[in-house]
C-alpha positions in Angstrom: -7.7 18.3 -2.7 -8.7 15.9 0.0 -12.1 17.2 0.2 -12.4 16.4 -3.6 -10.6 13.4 -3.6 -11.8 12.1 -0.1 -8.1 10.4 0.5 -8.9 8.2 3.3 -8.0 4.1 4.0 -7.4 3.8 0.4 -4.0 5.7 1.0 -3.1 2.8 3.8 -3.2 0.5 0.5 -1.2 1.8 -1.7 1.6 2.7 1.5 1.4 -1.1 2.0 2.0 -2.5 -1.7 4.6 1.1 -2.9 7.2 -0.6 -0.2 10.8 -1.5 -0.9 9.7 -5.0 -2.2 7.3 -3.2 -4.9 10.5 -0.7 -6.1 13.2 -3.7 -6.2 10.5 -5.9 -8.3 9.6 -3.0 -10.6 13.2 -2.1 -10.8 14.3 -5.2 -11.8 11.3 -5.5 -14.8 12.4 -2.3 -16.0 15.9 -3.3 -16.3 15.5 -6.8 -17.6 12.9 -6.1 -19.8 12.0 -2.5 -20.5 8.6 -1.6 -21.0 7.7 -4.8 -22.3 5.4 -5.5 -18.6 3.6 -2.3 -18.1 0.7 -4.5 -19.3 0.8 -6.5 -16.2 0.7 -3.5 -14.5 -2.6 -2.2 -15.8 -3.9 -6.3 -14.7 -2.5 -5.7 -11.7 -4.0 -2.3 -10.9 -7.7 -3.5 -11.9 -6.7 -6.7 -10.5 -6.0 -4.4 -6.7 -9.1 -2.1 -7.3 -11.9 -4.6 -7.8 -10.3 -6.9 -4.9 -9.9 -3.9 -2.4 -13.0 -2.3 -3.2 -14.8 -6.1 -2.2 -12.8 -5.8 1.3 -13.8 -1.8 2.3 -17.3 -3.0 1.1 -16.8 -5.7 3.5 -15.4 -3.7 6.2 -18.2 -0.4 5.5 -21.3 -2.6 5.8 -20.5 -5.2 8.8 -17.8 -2.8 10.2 -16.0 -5.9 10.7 -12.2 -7.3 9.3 -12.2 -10.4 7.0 -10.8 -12.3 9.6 -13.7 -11.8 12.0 -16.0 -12.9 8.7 -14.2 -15.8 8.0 -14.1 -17.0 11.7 -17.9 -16.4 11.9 -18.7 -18.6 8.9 -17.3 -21.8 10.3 -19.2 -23.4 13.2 -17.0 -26.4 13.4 -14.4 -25.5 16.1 -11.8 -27.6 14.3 -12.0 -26.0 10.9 -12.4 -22.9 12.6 -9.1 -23.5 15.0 -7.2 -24.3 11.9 -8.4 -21.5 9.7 -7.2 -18.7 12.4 -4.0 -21.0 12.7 -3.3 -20.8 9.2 -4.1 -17.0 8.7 -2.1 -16.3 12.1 1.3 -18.6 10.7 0.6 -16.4 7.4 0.5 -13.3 8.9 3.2 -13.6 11.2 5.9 -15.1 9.2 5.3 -13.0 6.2 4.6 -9.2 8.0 7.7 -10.0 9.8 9.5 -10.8 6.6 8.0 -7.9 5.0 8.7 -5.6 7.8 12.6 -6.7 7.9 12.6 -5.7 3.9 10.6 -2.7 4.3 12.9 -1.1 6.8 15.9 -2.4 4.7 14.6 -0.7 1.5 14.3 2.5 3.6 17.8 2.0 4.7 18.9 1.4 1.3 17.3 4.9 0.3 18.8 7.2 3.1 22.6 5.4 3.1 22.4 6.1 -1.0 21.3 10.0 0.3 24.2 9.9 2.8 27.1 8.1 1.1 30.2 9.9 1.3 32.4 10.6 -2.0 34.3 7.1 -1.1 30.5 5.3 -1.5 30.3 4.2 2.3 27.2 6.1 4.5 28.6 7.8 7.4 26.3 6.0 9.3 26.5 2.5 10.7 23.3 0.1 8.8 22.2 -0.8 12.4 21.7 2.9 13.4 19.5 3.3 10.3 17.5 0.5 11.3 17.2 1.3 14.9 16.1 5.2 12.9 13.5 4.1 10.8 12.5 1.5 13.3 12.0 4.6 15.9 9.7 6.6 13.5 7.4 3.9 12.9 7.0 2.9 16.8 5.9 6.7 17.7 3.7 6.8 15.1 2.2 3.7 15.3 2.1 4.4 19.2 0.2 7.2 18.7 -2.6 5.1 17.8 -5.0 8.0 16.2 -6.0 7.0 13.0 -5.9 10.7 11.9 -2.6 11.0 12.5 -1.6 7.9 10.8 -3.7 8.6 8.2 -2.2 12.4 7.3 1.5 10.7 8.1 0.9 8.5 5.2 -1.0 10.7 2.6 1.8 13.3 3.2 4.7 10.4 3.0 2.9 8.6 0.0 2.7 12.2 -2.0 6.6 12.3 -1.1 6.8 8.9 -2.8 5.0 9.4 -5.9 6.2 12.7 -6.5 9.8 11.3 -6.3 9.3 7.9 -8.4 7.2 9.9 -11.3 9.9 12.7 -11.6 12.7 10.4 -11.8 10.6 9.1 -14.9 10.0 12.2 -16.5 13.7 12.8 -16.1 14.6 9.9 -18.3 12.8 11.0 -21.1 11.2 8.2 -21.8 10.3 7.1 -25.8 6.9 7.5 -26.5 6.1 4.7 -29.2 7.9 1.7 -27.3 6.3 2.9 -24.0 2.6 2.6 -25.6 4.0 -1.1 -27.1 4.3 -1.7 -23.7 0.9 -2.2 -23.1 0.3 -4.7 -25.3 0.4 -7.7 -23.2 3.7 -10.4 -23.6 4.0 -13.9 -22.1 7.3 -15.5 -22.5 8.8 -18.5 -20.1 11.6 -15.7 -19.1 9.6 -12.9 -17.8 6.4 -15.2 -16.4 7.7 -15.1 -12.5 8.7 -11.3 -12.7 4.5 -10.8 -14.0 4.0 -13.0 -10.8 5.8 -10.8 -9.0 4.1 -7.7 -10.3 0.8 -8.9 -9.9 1.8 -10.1 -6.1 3.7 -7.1 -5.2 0.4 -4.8 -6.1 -2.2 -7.0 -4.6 -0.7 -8.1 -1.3 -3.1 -10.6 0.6 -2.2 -8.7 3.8 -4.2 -5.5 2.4 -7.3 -7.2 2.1 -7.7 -7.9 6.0 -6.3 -4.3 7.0 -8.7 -3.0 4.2 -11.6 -4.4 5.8 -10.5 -3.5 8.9 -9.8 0.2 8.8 -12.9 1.5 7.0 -14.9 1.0 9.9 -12.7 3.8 11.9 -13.7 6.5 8.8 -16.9 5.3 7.2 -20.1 3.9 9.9 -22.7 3.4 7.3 -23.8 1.8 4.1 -24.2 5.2 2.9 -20.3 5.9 2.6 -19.8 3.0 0.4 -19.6 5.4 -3.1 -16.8 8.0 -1.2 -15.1 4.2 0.4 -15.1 2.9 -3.8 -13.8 6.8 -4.9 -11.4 6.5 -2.5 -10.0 3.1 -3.0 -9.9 3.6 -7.3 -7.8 7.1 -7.3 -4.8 5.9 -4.4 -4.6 2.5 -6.2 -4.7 4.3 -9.6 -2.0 6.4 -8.0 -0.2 3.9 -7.0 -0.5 1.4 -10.5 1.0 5.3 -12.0 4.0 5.3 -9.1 4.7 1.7 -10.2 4.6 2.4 -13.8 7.3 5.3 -13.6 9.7 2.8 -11.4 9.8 0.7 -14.6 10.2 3.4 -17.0 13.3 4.7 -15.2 14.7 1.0 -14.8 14.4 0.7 -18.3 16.6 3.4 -19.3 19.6 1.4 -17.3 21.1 -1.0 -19.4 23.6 -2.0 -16.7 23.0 -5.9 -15.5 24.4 -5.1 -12.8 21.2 -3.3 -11.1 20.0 -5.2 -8.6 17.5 -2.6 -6.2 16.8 0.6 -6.7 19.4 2.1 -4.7 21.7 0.3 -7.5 19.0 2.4 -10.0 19.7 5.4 -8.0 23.9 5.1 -8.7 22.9 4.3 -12.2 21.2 7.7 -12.8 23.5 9.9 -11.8 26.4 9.9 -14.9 23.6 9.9 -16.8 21.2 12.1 -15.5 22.8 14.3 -12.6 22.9 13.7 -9.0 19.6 15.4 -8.5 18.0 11.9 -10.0 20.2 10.1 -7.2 19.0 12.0 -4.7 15.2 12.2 -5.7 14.9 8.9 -6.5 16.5 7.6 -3.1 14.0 9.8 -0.8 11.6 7.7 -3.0 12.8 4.8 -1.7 13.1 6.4 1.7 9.4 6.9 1.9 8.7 4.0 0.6 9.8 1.4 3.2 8.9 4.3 6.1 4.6 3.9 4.3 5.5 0.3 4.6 7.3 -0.2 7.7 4.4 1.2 9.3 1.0 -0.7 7.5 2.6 -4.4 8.0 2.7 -4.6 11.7 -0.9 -2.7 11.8 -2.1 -5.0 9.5 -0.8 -8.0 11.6 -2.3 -6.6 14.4 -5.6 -5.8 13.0 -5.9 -9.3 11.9 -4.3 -11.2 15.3 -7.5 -8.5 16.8 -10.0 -10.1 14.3 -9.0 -13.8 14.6 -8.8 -13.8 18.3 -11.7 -11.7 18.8 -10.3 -8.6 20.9 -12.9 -5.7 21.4 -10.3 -2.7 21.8 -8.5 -1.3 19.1 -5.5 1.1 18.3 -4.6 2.0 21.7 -5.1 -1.3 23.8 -2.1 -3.3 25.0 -2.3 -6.3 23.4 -3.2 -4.7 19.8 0.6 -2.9 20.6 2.0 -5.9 21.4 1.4 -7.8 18.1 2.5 -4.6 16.1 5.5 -4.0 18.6 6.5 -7.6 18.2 7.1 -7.4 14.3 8.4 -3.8 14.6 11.6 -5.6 16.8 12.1 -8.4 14.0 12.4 -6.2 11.7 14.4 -3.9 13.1 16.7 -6.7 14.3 16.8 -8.4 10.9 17.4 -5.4 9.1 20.5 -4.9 11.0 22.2 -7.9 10.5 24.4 -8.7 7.5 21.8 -10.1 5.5 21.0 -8.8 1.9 17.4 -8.4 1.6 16.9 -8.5 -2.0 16.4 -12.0 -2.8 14.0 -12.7 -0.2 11.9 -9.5 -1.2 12.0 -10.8 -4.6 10.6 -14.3 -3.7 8.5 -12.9 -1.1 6.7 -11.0 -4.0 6.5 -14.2 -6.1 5.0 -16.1 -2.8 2.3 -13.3 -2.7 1.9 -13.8 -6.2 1.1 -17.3 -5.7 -1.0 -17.0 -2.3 -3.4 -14.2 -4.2 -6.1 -17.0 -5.5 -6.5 -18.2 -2.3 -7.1 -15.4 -0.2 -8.7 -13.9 -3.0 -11.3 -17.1 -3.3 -12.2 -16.5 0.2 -12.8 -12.9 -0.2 -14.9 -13.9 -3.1 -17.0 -16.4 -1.7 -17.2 -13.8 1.5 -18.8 -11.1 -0.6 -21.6 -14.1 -1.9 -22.9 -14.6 1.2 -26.3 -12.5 2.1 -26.5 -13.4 5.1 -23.3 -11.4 6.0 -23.8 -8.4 3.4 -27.8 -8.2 2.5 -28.4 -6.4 -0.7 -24.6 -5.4 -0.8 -23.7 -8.6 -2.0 -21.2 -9.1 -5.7 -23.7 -8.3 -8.6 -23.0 -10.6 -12.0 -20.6 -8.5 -13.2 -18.1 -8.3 -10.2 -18.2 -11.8 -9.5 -17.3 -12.5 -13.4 -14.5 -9.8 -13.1 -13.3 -11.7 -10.1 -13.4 -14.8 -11.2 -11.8 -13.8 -14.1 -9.0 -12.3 -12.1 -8.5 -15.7 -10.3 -8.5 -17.2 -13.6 -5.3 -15.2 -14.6 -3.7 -15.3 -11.1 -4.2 -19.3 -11.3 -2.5 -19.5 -14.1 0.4 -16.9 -13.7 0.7 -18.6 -10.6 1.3 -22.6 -11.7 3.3 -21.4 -15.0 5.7 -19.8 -12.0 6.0 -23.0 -9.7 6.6 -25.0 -12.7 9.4 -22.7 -13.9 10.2 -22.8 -10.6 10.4 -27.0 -10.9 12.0 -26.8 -14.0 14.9 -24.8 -12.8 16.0 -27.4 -9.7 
């Protein structure tokens, strides 16, 4: 299957946008709204493909990160010292906030798993934490891209397996699923599309996109097996997302909240096996994602500052260690994490034209990229994309306006 498939960086992607803040956001649209938004999934998952494929094309042919493009392009030393200061602030405050919700939604999966018949886990939060906060580091401190790599096909497989089962379970009816395709703006349900389309297409992705090709692929002549790879895990991915909604749908409860709520709100209806399936979901899904934000961090703190050595190098740890421990730390206190994985899925949502204008002018330039440059046709999908994103994006700050 790998052989025919080729499953490579494009599994890193869809590790980093399937995370706890993807479940609780696709949860939510289910509940609140059925299958009314699986059409700004499908814009979403097109949105992801042609985006990502523009970044490993990036990455393949200069085996070089967006961030060391970007730097390269601006002689000025003061618009180039603000740009790395801008991506750097970016970076840090949101992977950190990211990594705090990712090992939160894992913790969330597990305590569901281990909750006794009185609904408290045996285990104290903190532990959990300090658990999945453990995993991460040895892996990550590994530092072979192999091993990484297999770690997160076989946990990603876990996931979707888990998510699209739960669906199935649901049974699921046919004709209103389909009407869900058919796409719906309204003023109530325009910040969860933002969210969708941010939660799917997470800026961060695009540097450690560009970043990790270059450890699989070393020439131009990779770039069909770096597009396969990058369209079926995204399209696996768009499908894992998909099936979250179809089994939030089939809660009518308004008192869901996350998808361990989802989980407890199977179970009279469906069994405990849906619990229990549904929560190793969840599981694997902040464990994929506690792992790809502080590697992407690092990869881009690597590109902006210009360090040579990669995986295994001590400052590289550093960066990735540091938002590892703030993660861990906030994940353990007494903070619930949904909100600010909600919003922080909106603010993505919102930052997507920008990074995603960059990227875009980026891929223009044939003086980085030769004849690999955006034909016609991808730079009209693109800017059509932006077009879309734009406009998601200011109908959501002036709902946003409208509601203070």
């Amino acid at each position: 299957m790998k052989k025919f498939f080729n499953i490579g960086p494009g599994t890193w992607v869809t590790a980093a946008f399937i995370g706890p803040g993807t479940v609780t956001v696709c949860t939510l649209a289910g509940v609140q709204f059925g299958y009314s938004l699986l059409w700004a999934l499908v814009l979403s998952i097109i949105s992801c493909i042609v985006l990502q494929e523009m970044a490993a094309r990036l990455g393949v042919v200069t085996q070089r990160g967006l961030s060391e493009v970007l730097k390269s392009q601006f002689d000025n030393k003061i618009i180039r010292g603000i740009l790395i200061a801008l991506i750097l602030s970016a970076i840090f405050i949101g992977n950190a906030a990211y990594e705090a919700g990712n090992i939160s939604g894992g913790v969330l999966g597990i305590s569901t798993i281990l909750e006794s018949t009185e609904g408290v886990s045996s285990i104290p939060k903190g532990y959990l934490s300090m658990g999945i906060g453990i995993i991460a580091f040895i892996l990550l401190y590994i530092g072979n891209y192999k091993v990484l790599e297999r770690s997160l096909i076989v946990l990603v497989l876990l996931m979707s397996i888990a998510f699209i089962v739960t669906a199935i379970v649901t049974k699921p009816d046919i004709s209103m699923l389909f009407k869900g395709f058919v796409p719906d703006f309204s003023v109530d349900n325009v910040l969860t599309i933002v969210g969708l389309i941010g939660t799917t297409v997470v800026p961060y992705n695009l540097f450690l996109h560009a970043s990790i090709v270059s450890e699989k692929w070393k020439s131009t002549e990779d770039l069909p097996e770096a597009k396969k790879d990058t369209i079926v895990a995204i399209i696996l991915g768009g499908v894992v997302s998909m099936a979250i909604i179809v089994a939030g749908a089939a809660i009518q409860e308004t008192e869901v909240n996350n998808a361990a709520d989802l989980a407890k709100g199977l179970e009279p209806v469906f069994g405990s096996v849906a619990k229990y399936v549904l929560s190793i979901g969840l599981f694997a899904a902040g464990i994929t994602s506690a792992i790809t934000a502080p590697l992407a961090a690092a990869y881009v703190v690597k590109g902006c500052l210009g360090w040579k050595k990669g995986l295994k190098s001590k400052s590289f740890r550093a960066v990735w260690m540091f938002i590892l421990l703030l993660g861990v730390i906030f994940s353990s206190l007494d903070i619930k994490s949904i909100v600010i994985i909600r919003f922080a899925q909106i603010a993505n949502g919102l930052l997507l034209p920008v990074i995603a204008t960059f990227l875009l002018w980026v891929m223009n330039q044939q003086n980085i990229l030769g004849k690999y440059t955006n034909t016609w046709r991808q730079n009209l999908i693109g800017v059509f994309i932006l077009i879309i994103t734009c406009f998601l994006g200011f109908k959501g700050i002036w709902k946003v306006i409208q509601s203070l």
